[in-house]
MITORGU-626683 format. One record per residue (C-alpha): residue number from 1; x, z, y. Coordinates in Angstrom, 1 decimal, padded with zeros to 4 digits. Layout:
+-----+--------+--------+--------+
:  nr :      X :      Z :      Y :
+-----+--------+--------+--------+
: NUM :      X :      Z :      Y :
...
+-----+--------+--------+--------+
//
This chain:
+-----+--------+--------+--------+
:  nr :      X :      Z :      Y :
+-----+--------+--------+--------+
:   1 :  000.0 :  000.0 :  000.0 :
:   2 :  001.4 : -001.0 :  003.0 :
:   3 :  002.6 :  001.9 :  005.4 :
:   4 :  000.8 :  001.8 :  009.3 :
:   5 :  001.8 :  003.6 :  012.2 :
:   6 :  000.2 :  005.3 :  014.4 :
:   7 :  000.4 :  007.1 :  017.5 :
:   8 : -001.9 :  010.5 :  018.3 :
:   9 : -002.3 :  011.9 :  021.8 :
:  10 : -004.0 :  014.8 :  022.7 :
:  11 : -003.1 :  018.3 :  024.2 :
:  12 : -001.3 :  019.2 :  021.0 :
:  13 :  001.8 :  021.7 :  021.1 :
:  14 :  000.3 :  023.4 :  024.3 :
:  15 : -000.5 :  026.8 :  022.7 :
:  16 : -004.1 :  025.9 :  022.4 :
:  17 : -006.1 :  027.2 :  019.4 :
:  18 : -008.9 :  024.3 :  019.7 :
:  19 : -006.4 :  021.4 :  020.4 :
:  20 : -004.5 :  022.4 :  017.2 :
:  21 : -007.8 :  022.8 :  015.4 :
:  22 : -008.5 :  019.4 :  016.1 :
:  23 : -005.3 :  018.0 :  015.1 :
:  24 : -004.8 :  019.5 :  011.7 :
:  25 : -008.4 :  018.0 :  011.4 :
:  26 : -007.4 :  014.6 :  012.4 :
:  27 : -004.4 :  014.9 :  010.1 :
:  28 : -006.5 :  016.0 :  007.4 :
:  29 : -009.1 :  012.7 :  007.9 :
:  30 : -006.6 :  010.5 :  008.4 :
:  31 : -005.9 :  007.3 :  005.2 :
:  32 : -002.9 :  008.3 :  003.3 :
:  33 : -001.4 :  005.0 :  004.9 :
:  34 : -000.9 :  005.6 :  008.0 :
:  35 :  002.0 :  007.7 :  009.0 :
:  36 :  001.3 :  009.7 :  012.1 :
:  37 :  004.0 :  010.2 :  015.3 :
:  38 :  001.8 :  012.9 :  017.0 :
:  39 :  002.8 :  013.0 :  021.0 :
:  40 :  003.1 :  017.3 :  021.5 :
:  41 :  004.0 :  019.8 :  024.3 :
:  42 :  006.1 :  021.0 :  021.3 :
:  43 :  007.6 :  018.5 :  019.3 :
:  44 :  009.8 :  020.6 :  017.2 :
:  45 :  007.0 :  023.2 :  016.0 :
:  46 :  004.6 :  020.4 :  015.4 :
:  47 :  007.1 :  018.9 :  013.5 :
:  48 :  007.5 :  022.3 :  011.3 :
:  49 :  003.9 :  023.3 :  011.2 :
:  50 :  002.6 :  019.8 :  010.2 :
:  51 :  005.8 :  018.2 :  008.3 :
:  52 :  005.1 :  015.1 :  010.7 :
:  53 :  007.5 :  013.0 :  013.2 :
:  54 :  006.9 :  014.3 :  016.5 :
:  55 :  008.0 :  013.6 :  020.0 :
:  56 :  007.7 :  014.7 :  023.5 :
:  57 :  004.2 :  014.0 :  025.5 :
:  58 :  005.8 :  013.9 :  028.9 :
:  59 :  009.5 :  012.1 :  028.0 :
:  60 :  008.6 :  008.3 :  028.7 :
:  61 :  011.3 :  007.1 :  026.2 :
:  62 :  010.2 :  008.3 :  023.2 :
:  63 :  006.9 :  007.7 :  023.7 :
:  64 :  007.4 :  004.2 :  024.7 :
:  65 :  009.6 :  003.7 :  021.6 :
:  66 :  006.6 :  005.3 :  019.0 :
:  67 :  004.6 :  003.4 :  020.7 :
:  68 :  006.5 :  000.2 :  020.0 :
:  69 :  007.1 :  001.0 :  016.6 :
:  70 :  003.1 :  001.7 :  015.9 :
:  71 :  000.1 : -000.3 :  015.0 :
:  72 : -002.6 :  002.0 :  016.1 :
:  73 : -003.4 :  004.6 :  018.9 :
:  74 : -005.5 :  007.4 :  018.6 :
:  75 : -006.7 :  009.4 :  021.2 :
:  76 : -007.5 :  012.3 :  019.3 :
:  77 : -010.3 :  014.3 :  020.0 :
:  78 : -011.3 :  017.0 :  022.5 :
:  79 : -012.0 :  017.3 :  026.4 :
:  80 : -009.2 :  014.6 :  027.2 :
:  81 : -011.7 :  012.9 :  030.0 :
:  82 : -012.7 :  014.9 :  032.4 :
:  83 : -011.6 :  015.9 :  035.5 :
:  84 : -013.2 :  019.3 :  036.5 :
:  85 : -010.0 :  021.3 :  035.3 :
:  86 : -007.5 :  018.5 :  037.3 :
:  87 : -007.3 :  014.7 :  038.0 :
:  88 : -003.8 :  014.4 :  036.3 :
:  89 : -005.5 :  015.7 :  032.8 :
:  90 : -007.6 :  012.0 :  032.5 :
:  91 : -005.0 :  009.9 :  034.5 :
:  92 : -002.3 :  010.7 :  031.9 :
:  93 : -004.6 :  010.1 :  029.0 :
:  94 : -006.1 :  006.6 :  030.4 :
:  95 : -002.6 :  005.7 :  031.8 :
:  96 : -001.3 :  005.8 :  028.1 :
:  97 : -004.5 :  004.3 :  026.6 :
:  98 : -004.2 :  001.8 :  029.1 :
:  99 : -001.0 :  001.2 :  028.3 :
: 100 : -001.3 :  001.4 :  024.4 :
: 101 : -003.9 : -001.6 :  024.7 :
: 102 : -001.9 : -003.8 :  027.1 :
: 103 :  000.9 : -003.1 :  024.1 :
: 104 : -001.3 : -004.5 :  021.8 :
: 105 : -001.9 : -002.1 :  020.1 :
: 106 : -005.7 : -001.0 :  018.4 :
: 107 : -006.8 :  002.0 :  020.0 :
: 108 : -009.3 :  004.7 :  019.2 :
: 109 : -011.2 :  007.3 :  020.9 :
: 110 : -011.8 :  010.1 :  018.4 :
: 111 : -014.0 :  012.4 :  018.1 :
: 112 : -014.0 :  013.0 :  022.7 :
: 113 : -016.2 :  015.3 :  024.6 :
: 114 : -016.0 :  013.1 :  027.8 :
: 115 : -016.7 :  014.6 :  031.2 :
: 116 : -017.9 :  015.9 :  033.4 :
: 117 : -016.2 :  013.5 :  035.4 :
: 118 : -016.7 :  013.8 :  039.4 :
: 119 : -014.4 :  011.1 :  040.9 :
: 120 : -015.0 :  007.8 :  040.8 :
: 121 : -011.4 :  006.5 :  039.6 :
: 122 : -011.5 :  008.8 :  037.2 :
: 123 : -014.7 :  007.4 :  036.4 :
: 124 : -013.5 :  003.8 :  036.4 :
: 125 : -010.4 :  004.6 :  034.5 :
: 126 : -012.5 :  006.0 :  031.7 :
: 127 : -014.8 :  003.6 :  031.6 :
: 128 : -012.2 :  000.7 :  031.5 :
: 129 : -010.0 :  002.5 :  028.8 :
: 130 : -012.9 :  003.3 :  026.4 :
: 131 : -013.9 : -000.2 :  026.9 :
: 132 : -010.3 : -001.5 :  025.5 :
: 133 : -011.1 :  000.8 :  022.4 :
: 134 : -011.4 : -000.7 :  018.8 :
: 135 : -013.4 :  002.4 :  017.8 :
: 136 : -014.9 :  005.2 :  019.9 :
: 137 : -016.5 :  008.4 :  018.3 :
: 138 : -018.0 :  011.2 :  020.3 :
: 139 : -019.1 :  014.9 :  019.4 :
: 140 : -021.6 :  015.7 :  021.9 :
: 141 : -025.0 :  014.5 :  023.5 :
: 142 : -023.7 :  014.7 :  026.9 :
: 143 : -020.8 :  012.3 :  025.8 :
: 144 : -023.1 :  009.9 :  024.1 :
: 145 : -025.1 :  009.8 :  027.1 :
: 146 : -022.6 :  008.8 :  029.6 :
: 147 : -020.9 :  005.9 :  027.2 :
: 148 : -024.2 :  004.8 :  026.6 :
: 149 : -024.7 :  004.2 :  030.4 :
: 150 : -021.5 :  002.7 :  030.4 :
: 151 : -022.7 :  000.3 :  027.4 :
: 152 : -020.3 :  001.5 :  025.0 :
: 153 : -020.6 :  001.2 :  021.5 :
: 154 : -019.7 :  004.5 :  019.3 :
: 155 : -020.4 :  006.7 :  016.9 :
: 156 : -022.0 :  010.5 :  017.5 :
: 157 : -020.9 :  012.8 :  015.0 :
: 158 : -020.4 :  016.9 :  015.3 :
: 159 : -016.9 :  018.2 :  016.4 :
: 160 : -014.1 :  017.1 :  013.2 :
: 161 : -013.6 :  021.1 :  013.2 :
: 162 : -016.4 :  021.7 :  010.8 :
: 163 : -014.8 :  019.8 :  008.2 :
: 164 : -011.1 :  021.4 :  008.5 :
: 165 : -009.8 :  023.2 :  005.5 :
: 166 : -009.5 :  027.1 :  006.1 :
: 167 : -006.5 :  029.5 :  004.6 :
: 168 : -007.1 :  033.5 :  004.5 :
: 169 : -005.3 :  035.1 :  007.0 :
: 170 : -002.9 :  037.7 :  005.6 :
: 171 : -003.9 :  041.7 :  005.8 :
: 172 : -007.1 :  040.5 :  007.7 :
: 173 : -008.9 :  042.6 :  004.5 :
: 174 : -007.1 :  045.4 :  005.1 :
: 175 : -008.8 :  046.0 :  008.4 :
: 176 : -011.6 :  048.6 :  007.7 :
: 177 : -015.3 :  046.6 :  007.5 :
: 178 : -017.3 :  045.8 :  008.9 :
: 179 : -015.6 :  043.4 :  011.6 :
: 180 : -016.8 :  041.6 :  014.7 :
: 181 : -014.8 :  038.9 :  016.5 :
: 182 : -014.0 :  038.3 :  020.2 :
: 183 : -012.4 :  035.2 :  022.1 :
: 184 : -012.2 :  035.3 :  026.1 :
: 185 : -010.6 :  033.0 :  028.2 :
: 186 : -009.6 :  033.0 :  031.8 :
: 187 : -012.5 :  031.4 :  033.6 :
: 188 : -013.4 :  031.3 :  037.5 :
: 189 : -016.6 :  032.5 :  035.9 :
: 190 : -015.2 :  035.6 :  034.2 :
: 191 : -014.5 :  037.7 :  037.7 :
: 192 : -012.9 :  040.8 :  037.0 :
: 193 : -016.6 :  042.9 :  037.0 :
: 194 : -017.9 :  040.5 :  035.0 :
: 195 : -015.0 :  041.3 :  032.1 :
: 196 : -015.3 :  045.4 :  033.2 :
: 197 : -019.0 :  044.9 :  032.3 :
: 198 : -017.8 :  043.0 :  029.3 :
: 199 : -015.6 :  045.5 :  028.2 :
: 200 : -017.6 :  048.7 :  028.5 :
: 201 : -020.6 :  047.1 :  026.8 :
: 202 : -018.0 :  045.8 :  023.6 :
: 203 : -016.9 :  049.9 :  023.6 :
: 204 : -020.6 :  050.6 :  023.4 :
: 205 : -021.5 :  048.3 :  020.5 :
: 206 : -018.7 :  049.6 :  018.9 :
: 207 : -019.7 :  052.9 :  018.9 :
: 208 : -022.6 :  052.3 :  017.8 :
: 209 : -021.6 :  049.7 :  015.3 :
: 210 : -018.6 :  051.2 :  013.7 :
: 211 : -017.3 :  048.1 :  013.6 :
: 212 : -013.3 :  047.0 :  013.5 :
: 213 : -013.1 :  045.0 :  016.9 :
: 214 : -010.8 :  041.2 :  016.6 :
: 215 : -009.8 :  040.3 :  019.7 :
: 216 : -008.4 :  036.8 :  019.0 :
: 217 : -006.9 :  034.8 :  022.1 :
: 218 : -006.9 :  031.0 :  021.0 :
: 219 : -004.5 :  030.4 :  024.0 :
: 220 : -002.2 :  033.0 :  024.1 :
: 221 : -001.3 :  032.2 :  028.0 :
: 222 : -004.7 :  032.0 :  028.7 :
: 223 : -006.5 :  034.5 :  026.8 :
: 224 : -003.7 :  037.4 :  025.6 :
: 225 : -003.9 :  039.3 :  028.5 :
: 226 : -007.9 :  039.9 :  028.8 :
: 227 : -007.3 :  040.7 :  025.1 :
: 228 : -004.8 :  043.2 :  025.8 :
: 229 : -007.2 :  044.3 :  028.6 :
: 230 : -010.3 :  045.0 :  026.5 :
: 231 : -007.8 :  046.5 :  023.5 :
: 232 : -006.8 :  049.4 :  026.1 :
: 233 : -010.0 :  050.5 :  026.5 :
: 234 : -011.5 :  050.4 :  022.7 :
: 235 : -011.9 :  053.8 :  021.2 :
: 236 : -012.5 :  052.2 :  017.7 :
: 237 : -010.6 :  050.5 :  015.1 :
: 238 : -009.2 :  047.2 :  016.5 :
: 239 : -006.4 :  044.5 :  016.5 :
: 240 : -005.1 :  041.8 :  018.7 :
: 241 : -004.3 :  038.5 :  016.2 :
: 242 : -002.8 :  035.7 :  017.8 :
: 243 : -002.9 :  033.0 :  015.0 :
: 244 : -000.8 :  029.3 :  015.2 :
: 245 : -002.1 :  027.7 :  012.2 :
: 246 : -005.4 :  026.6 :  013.3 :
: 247 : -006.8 :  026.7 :  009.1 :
: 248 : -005.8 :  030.2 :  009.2 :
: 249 : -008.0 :  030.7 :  012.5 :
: 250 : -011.0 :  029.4 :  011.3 :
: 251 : -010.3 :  031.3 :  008.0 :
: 252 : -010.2 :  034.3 :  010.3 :
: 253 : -013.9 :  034.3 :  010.8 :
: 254 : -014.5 :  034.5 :  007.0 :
: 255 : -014.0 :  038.1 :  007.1 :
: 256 : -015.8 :  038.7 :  010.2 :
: 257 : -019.9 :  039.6 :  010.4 :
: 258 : -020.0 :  038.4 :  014.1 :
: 259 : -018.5 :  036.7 :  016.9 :
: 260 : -018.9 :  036.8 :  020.5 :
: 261 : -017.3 :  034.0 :  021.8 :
: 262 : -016.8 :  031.9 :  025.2 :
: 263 : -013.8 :  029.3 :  023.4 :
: 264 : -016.0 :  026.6 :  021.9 :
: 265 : -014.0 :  026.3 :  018.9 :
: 266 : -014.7 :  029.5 :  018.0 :
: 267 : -017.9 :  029.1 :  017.6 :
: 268 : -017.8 :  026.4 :  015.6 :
: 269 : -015.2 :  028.2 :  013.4 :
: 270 : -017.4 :  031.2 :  013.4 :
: 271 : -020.6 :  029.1 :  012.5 :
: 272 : -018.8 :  027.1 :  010.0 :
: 273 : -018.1 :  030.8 :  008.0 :
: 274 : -021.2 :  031.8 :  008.2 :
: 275 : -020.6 :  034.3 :  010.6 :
: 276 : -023.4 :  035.5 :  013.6 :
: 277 : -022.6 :  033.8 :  016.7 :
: 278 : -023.3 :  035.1 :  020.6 :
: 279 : -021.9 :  032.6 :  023.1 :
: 280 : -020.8 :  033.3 :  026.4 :
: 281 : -020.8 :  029.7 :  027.9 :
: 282 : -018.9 :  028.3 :  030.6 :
: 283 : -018.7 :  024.7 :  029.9 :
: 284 : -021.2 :  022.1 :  029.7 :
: 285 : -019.8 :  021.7 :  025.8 :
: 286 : -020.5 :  024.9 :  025.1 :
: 287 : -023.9 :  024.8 :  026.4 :
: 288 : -024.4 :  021.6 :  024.3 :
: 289 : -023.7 :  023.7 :  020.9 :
: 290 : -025.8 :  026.5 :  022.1 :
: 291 : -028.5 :  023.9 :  022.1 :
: 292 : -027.6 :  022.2 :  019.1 :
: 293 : -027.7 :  025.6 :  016.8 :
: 294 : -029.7 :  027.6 :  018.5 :
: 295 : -027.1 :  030.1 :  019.6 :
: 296 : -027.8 :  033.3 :  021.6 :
: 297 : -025.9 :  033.9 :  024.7 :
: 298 : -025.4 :  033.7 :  028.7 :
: 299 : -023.9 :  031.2 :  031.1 :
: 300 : -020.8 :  033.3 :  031.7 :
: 301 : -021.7 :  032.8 :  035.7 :
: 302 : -025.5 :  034.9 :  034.5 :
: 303 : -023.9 :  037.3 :  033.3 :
: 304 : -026.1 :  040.6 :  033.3 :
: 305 : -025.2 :  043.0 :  035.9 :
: 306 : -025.8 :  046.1 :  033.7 :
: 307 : -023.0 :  046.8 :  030.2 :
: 308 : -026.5 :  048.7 :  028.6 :
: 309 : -028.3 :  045.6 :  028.6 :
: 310 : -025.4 :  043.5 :  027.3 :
: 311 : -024.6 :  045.9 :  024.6 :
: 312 : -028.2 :  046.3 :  023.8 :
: 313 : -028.5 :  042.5 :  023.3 :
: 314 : -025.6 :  042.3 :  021.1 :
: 315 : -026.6 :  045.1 :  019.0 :
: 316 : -030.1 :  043.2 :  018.1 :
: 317 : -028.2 :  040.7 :  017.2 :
: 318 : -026.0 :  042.1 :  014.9 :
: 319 : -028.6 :  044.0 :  013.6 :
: 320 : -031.3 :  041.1 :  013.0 :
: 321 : -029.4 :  037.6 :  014.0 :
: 322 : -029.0 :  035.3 :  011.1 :
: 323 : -026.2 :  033.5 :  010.3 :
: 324 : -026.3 :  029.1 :  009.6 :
: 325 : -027.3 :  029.0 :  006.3 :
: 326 : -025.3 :  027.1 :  003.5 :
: 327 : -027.7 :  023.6 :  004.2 :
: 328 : -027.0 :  024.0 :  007.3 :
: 329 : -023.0 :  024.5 :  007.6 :
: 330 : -022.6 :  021.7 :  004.7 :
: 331 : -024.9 :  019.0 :  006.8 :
: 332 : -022.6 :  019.7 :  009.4 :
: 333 : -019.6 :  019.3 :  007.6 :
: 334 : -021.0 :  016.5 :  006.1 :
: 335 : -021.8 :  014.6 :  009.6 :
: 336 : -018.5 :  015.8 :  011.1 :
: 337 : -017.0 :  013.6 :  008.0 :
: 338 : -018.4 :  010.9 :  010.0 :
: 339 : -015.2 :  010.7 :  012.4 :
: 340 : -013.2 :  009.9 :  009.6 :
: 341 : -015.5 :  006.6 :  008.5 :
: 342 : -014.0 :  005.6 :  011.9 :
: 343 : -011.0 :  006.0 :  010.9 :
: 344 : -011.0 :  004.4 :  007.3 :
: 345 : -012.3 :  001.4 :  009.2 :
: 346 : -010.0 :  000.6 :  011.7 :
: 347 : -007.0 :  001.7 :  009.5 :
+-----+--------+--------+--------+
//
């Protein structure tokens, strides 16, 4: 079988929990014949963590060179395209898509969650690079509904995540049960009352809960120091895990009867175990999964004023909340499967 090439770009080797989710996914769905060069913030650990040929995102020789030496390009997956966080974020993802198709190479847009975009180059730039693509796959409605106003053909699938392979994580079961799950994330949102109302009402469930609180921080530069934060005020069992294999992450949630969660990721993680999930949203794609499984949660921005009411919520939903059932997670998994059709068809 002949041996392609192919060159993947996303926010991989950055530290991000979600970003390396959706690579080892991507690696996982790709055809046995085509030998990835995956473009990372951290070339060297991606090459250890993934046992694949790696090079630097931002040197322009190497990347120029992989791309010279590859057949395909695969933008893959996540929110590449928009430009609420910054305008440089899209501009270097369509400047290399751009690039990759004048190359001649075939390119794909894998599994994106595109937008919100608010200026109009950025607009035009997107809409001209997912126009050059071979094969364009999307996770969300909102997605799906701005390509289709573009008049864009693609596929809608759920987030590739579902499908990843999990591992146990090691002396997660020697935590004392039963366990509930935390990820924060630095937000304009997340103001420093709204995490002091966070926090007291987490030391209030856990009081009455008895439960062994995970505070897990899917970008450690990011998320560490809230979960440091909340840890110093916890009375009850609890431990700080910062994982880098993103199976072992999702396997985290395996042992875990809840999850209160504002990273998007770890919801689906959480969901995917069949764990309870409360969302604290402050994304449209979060709101979008909220919709999609019927989630419990706030807009992090609504936030209730008063910790009684937010521990009181959470503690009726511990107590009667109901986890995805099996149907449910493997329909999911099943769909998610459908970013890999993509995949087996261009390749």
């Amino acid at each position: 079988m002949k041996q392609v090439k192919a060159v993947l770009c996303g926010y991989y080797g950055k530290g991000n929990g979600g970003d390396e989710a959706l690579l080892a996914s991507l690696l996982q769905m790709l055809p046995k014949s085509v030998k990835p060069i995956v473009l990372s913030g951290n070339p060297s650990q991606t090459r250890q963590r993934y046992g694949v040929e790696s090079c630097d995102r931002m040197s322009t020789l190497p990347v120029l060179k992989a791309m010279r030496l590859s057949e395909l390009f695969i933008w893959g997956g996540g929110s590449l395209i928009q430009d609420v966080t910054s305008a440089a974020s899209p501009l270097y993802y369509c400047g290399l898509m751009g690039l990759a198709q004048r190359m001649g190479l075939k390119t794909i847009a894998w599994a994106q969650g595109v937008g919100p975009i608010k200026r109009r180059l950025i607009s035009s730039l997107a809409q001209r690079s997912f126009t050059g693509c071979t094969a364009v796959s999307v996770r969300d409605y909102g997605s799906a509904t701005l390509l289709a106003d573009w008049e864009i053909p693609f596929i809608m699938a759920p987030d590739p995540v579902w499908a990843l392979d999990s591992k146990p994580v090691p002396g997660l079961w020697d935590l004392p049960a039963p366990r509930v799950a935390v990820t924060l994330r630095t937000h304009s949102t997340l103001t420093p009352k709204r995490l002091n109302n966070l926090t007291h009402a987490l030391v209030d469930f856990q009081k009455a809960t008895q439960t062994c609180i995970l505070l897990v921080p899917f970008q450690a530069s990011r998320d560490f120091t809230i979960a440091q934060s909340i840890a110093s005020e916890l009375t009850g069992p609890h431990q700080i895990f910062s994982i880098e294999d993103p199976r072992e992450l999702k396997g985290l949630f395996r042992g875990v009867e809840m999850a209160i969660g504002m990273r998007y990721h770890s919801l689906i993680m959480a969901a995917a175990e069949e764990c309870r999930c409360f969302a604290l949203s402050y994304d449209p794609k979060v709101n979008y999964l909220m919709e999609q499984l019927d989630l419990p949660g706030w807009d992090v921005a609504s936030l209730p004023d008063d910790p009684n009411v937010i521990s009181k919520t959470w503690l009726e939903h511990y107590a009667n909340g109901e986890a995805l059932t099996k149907d449910q997670i493997q329909s999911l998994v099943d769909r998610a499967r459908m970013h890999q059709d993509v995949l087996m068809e261009v390749c």
